[in-house]
Structure formats: C-alpha cells, structure tokens
N, C-alpha and C positions, 0 to 999 in steps of 0.2 A: 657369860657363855649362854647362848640361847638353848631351851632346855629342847630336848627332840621331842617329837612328833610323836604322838601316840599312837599306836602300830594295830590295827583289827586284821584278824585272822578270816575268811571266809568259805562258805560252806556252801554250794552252790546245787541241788537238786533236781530232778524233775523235766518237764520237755522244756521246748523253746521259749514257752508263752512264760513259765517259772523265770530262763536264764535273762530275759528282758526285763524284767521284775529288778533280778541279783543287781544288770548293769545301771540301773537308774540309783539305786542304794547304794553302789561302790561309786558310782557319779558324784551324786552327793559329799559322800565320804571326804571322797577325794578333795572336794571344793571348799569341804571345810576344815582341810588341814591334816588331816589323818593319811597313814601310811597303810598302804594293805602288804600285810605278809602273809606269806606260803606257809608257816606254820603255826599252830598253837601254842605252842614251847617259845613264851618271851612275850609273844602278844599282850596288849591289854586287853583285849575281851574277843568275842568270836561271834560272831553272825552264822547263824545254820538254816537257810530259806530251804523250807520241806516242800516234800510232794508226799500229797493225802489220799492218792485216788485210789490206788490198791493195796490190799495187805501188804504185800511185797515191799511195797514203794514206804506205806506206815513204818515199818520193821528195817526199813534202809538209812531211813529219816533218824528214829528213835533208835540207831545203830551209832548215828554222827554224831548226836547231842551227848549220848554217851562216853564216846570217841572223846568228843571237844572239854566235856566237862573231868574229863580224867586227866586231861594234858595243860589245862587248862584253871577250869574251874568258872570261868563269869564267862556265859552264855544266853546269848541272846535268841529267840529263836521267832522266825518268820515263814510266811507261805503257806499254803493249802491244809495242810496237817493244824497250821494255827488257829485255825476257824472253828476247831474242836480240840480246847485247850487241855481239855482232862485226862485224855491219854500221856500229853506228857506230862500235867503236872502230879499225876497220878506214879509212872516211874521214873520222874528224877523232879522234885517239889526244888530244887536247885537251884534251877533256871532264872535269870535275873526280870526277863520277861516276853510274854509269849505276844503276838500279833498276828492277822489274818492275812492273807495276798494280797497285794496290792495297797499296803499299810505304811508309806514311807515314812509318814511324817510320824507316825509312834515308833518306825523304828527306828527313827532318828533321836525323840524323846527319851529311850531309852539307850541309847549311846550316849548319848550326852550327858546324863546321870550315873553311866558305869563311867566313861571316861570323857571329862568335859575336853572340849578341843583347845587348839592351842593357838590358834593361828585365827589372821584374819579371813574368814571368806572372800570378802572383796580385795583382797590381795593375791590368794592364792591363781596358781594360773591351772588352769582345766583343759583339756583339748578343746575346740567346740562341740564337737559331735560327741561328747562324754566318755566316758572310760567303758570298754567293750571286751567282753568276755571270748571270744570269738576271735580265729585269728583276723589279720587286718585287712584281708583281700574279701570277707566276707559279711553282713552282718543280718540279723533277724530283724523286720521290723513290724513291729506291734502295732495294728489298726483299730485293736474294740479289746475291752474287755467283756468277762461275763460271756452268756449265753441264754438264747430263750427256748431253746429246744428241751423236751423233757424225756431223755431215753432212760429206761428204765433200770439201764446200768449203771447211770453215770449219776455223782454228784459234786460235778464242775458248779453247775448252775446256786447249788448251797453252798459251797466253799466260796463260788465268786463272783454272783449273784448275776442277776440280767444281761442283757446286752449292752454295751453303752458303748457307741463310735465314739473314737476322736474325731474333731474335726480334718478335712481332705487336707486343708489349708497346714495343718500343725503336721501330721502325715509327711506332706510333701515338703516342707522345711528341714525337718528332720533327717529325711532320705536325701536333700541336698548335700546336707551337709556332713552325712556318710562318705557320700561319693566324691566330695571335693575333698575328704581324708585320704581314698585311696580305698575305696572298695568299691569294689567289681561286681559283686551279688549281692542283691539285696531280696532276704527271703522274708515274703511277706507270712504275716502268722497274725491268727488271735484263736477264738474258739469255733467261729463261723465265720471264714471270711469273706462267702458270700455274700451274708445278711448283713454285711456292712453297711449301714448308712440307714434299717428299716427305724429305729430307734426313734430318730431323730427326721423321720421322714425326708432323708435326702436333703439336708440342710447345704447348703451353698455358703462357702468361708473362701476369704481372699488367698490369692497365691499369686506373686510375682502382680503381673497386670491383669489379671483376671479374676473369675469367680468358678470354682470349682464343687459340683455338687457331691456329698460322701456318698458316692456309691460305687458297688463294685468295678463296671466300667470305666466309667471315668474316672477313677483312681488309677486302675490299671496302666491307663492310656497314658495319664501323665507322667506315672513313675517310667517311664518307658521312653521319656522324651529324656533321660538323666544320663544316659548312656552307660549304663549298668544292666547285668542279666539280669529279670526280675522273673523269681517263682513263688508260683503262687501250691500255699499249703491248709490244709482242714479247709475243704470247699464242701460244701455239699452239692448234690447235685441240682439245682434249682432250675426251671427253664432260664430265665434270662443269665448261667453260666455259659448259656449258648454264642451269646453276646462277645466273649472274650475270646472264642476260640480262631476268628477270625484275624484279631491281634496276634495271634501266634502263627498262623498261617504268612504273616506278612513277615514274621522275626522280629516283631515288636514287644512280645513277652514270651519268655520263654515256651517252650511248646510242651509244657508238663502242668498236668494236674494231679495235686493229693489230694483224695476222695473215700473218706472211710464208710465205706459201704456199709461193712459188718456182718450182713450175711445175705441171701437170697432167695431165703426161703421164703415166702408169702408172712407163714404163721410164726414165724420165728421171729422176722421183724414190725409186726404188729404185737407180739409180746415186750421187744426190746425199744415200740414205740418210735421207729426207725422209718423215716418217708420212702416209700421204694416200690416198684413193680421190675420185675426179672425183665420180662420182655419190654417195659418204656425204657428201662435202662440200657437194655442192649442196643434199641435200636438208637437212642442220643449216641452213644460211642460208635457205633455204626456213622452216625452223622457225621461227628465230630473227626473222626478220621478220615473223612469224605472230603471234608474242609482242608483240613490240616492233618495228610498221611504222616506227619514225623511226629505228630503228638502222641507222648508216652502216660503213661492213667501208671499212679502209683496208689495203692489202697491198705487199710486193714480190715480184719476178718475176726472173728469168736466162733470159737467152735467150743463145743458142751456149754450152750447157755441152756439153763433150765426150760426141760421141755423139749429138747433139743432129738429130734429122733435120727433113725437111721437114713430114714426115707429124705427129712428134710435137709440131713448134712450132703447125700446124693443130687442135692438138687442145689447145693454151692458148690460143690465138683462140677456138673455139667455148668454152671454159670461161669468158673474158672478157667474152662475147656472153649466155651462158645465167648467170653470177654477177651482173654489171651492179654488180659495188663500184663504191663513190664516189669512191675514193679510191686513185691508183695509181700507184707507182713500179716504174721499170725500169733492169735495169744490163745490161752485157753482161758476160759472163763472161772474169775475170781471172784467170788460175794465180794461185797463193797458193803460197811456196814452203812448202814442208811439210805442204801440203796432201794428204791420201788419194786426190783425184780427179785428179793429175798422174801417178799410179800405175794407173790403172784399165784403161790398154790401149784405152778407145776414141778414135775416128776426131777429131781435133781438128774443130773449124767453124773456117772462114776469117775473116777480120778483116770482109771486105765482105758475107759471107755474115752474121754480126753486128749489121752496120750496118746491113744492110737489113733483118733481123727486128725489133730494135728501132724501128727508123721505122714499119714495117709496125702492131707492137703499141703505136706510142704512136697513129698516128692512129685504130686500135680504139679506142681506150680513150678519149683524147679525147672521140669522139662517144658514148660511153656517158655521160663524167661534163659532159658540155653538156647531156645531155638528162636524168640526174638533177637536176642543178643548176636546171635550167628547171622542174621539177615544185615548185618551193621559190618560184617567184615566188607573189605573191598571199597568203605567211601571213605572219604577226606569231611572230616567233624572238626567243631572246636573243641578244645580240650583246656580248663582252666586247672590251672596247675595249683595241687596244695599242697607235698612235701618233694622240694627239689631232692636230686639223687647225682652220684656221681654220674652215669650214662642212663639209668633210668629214675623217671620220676613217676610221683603218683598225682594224678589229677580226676575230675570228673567231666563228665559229657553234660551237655545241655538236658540232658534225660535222668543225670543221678543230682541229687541234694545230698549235703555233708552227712556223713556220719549215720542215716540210715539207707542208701543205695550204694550200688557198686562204684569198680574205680575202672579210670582208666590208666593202662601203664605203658608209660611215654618213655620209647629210646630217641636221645637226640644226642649229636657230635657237639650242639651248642650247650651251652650252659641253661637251664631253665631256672630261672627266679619266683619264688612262691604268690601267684595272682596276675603269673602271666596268663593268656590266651591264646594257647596257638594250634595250629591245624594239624591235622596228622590222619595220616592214611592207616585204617583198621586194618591188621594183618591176621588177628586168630581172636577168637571168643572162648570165653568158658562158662561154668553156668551162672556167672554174676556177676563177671569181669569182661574189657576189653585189653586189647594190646596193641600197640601199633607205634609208628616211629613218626615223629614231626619231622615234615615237610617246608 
C-alpha cells in the first residue's frame, strides 16, 4: 500500500506582494508531492509566511505561530517578520525554523528535514501556471522584488532589500500562462512598479518572436496584448507614468492607478522622505484625466505621522477636496521598530489627536467617493463577476481591485458564473458601492 502524502498546513499573511511569495512555496509543495491542508490538526508541519511591517501586522503574525504551534506543534516560519528572527525566537524558541521573504529554497530545506517528501517530483503533475491562492478568474503578478526608495516609515527595503526586476520576458510567460488557465485579471504588483526595469537598466529578454525591454511601458503594452484586464498597483507617480495613461485611454489597460501618496503636505512628506509637490500632482491628474476622463486614481494616506500639525493635516483635506480620487484608504500612523521616522526628533501626535484626523479625513473622503460613484449611475460598464448569486451577484467595475474597493451588485434573469464579464446599466449608487442589472 503506497504510504500517503505528507499533508502541510499553511498560513498565509500580509499584502499581495507576501501572497505571491505563499503561491510559489505552495507551487513548489505541490510539485514535490505534498498535500496542503486547511488545518493544523493532522497536518505534518505548518508553514506561517508573516507580515513585519507594522506592530499590528508583527502581533497578527506572532498570533498565528502561536495558533499553529498549539494545534500543531512543528512550525515553520517565513516572510518579512523572518528577517528579524528574534522576536520570534524570543516568544516561542519552538519553531523548527525561521527564513526571510523571498527564501524558497530554505524554506523548502527546512520541510524537507521536518517532513521528507514522498513522491517523485518529476512525476508529480502541477498545473502550469502553479498553484494560486487567489480565486481562478483572477491572479496578482509579481514584476520586481525589493525597493530603492527610502521613506522614513517604511522598512520594506531591509526586510527585502533593493529593487530587483525580473526579466519582461519571464513576466510575460508567466501572465501567459495565467490567462491560458482562465484568468481574466491580472494584477500587476511588486513594491514600485513604476521603477520597473531601472535596476537592470531596461534590459531587453526574449518573448514569443521578439525582444522586450523591462520597463514600465512596454511591459504594460504587452500584458495587454493577453486579453486579460490588466491593473496596475504601488505606482508611484514618476513622469514617464504619463506614458501609460494613454493605454488606458485606448482600453488597453485598465484605466486605474494605485498611487500611495501619503500625505500632501510639503513638510510632512519631506520628513516621511516621500517625492511629491501638492500642486505638480494635481495638475498630472488634471492631465491625466484630460487623456483618459474614466480613469479612476486609488491611493493611501497617514495621518498623525510625527510632526504632523493641524495646519499640515488641513492642507491633505483641501488636496482631498481639489484630487477628488475614487478610491481611498487611510491608516493612522504606527512606529515601525527600525524605522528612520522614530529617529527624526519631531513632536509625536496623540492617539485621540489620531483618531479624530482619521474620522475627520474619512468622512471627506466619503462624500467625495459618493458623489464620484453617483456620476456612474445611468452608464452601461463592464462588470467582472466574483461571487455568483441566485438573482444577484457581486462583481467589480474596471475602477475597483479585489478585496480593497468597492463592489458592484448585479441583478440578472440569467445565471452569472464566477469570472464572467458582463455589461450592465448603473441604476443607484451608495457611498462605495454600485447597483445595477445586466443588460
């Protein structure tokens, strides 16, 4: 009797650029014989990929390894949190072993020593496009690890060091053969994916019958010849994003950019070491809506970072008021230990002082994206469907990304299947939602 399969539990953390990470290591997994289960209870060991960026996220992380090792007991742990292994081996010395982001092959070495595999790899059958965390109509794809930027809050860049493109060539094989599985969107992600391709100075890798140079453009262009939505995420604003806005004017890539801003104050983002002028910005979005009227600008913001006045939070309200993005999230500002901005000498903001700027800036913002959202009643949109319903379904517009914008909610007499595409006339808005019936 062939003995089964040795079964890994997994634990999965953090944003997109983490769950890309997860898929390549449960890819792996998979290819060498291993079964993944939904619980810890039975499993032979447990993979926990952390997110290190904020206390919250540390305490969320160091919540699941605790979790895993109580149900469990042989834990493995990986991701951003790993790059600074003392906190965990500090509260739980248990752990079988600890690795950094982007660490496959240790944390494979270290499965292999908890539970050696069983099967052959070159036998085992894999999908091509690998095992995807994500449902199947959608998927993230990862163009560069690392980052060169040095904001004063952030420590991406020491969790997972510099820039580094993949090559356009590997990129676009990849997103092929996505889309020859059956997915419909492909969101593109890393930490800058603007500065795509500066690394490696625009290096030029084969594709199909050509040569494609890594850069943001012409990556864009190609993924776009795939016949897949392609959205583009963590852009910074750099001039030659100028470049791409015209592709989406033509419906060649989506007509969405994610763009974390941060703040708008002058002195506030020269503390947080953040590229930015209030008024160059407004008038690129100015532009860019010139170009391309349906393109939708999705951002994040901080409010109470050290130093952070009344005058200067006033002056991200009016930038709020006079941008009018669609699309907006907000955090309050959390020390990050080893962070450059716990060094900086200015005046902390109070926790309630905090609280009440974000309340303040979400109901701004609110009444911005109710009354964009309401200029959308009365047209015929696409609408890509992600949980069918019996007479309604929930889907998103070309203007929302999974799981952090709004939905659209779709009555149809027909049946909708999860990663259809279909059109439907906007009947009523709310302040983050559409509604409307396919047509």
């Amino acid at each position: 009797m062939t003995a089964p399969a040795p079964k890994i539990s997994f634990v999965s953390l953090g944003c997109p650029k983490a769950l890309v990470d997860s898929e390549r290591i449960i890819t792996r997994l998979r290819a060498e014989g291993y079964e993944l289960t939904k619980t810890h209870d039975g499993a032979d060991a447990v993979i926990v990929n952390t997110c290190g960026f904020l206390d919250s996220a540390k305490a969320e992380s160091l919540a699941a390894i605790g979790e895993a090792l109580s149900e469990n007991g042989k834990v493995i742990v990986t991701g951003c949190m790993g790059a600074e292994p003392e906190a965990i081996t500090a509260a739980y010395p248990g752990v079988l072993a600890i690795t950094g982001p982007q660490a496959y092959e240790s944390v494979m070495n270290a499965v292999h020593q908890a539970v050696p595999p069983k099967h052959d790899p070159f036998l085992d059958l894999v999908p091509e496009q690998g095992i995807k965390l994500t449902p199947r109509h959608y998927a993230y794809l990862k163009i560069s690890e690392g980052c060169n930027n040095r904001c004063t809050f952030c420590i991406i860049p020491k969790l997972r060091g510099d820039l580094v493109s993949r090559p356009a060539g590997d990129v676009l094989r990849e997103a092929e053969k996505l889309v020859a599985a059956g997915v419909k969107e492909l969101l593109v992600v890393s930490q800058d994916t603007s500065a795509y391709g500066v690394d490696v100075k625009y290096a030029e890798s084969q594709w199909k019958d050509r040569t494609i140079r890594a850069k943001f453009l012409d990556l864009s262009r190609e993924l776009s010849s795939l016949g897949a939505w392609v959205r583009l995420h963590y852009v910074y604003p750099y001039p030659h994003v100028d470049d791409v806005i015209p592709l989406m004017a033509e419906g060649l890539v989506l007509p969405y950019l994610d763009i974390p801003f941060q703040h708008a104050s002058k002195s506030v983002l020269k503390a947080m070491k953040r590229p930015a002028s209030q008024d160059k910005v407004l008038e690129r979005i100015k532009k860019w809506r010139e170009i391309c009227p349906d393109l939708a600008i999705r951002s994040t913001f901080i409010v109470g970072f050290p130093g952070e006045t009344e005058e200067n939070f006033q002056e991200l309200l009016n930038f709020l008021y006079e941008a009018k993005l669609e699309r907006v999230g907000c955090f309050k500002y959390e020390p990050v230990k080893g962070a450059p901005a716990n060094d900086l000498g200015l005046d902390i903001v109070p926790d309630d002082v905090k609280q009440d700027r974000y309340d303040r800036f979400m109901k701004k913002q609110q009444a911005i994206s109710a009354k964009r959202l309401a200029s959308r009643v009365g047209r015929r949109i696409k609408v890509i469907i992600d949980e069918p319903g019996a007479t309604v379904a929930k889907g998103r517009s070309q203007w929302d990304a999974p799981e952090i914008d709004g939905h659209v909610y779709v009555a149809s007499r027909r049946p909708l299947r999860q990663g259809d595409i279909v059109s439907v006339k906007i009947e009523r808005a709310d302040a983050y939602d559409l509604h409307g019936t396919a047509v």
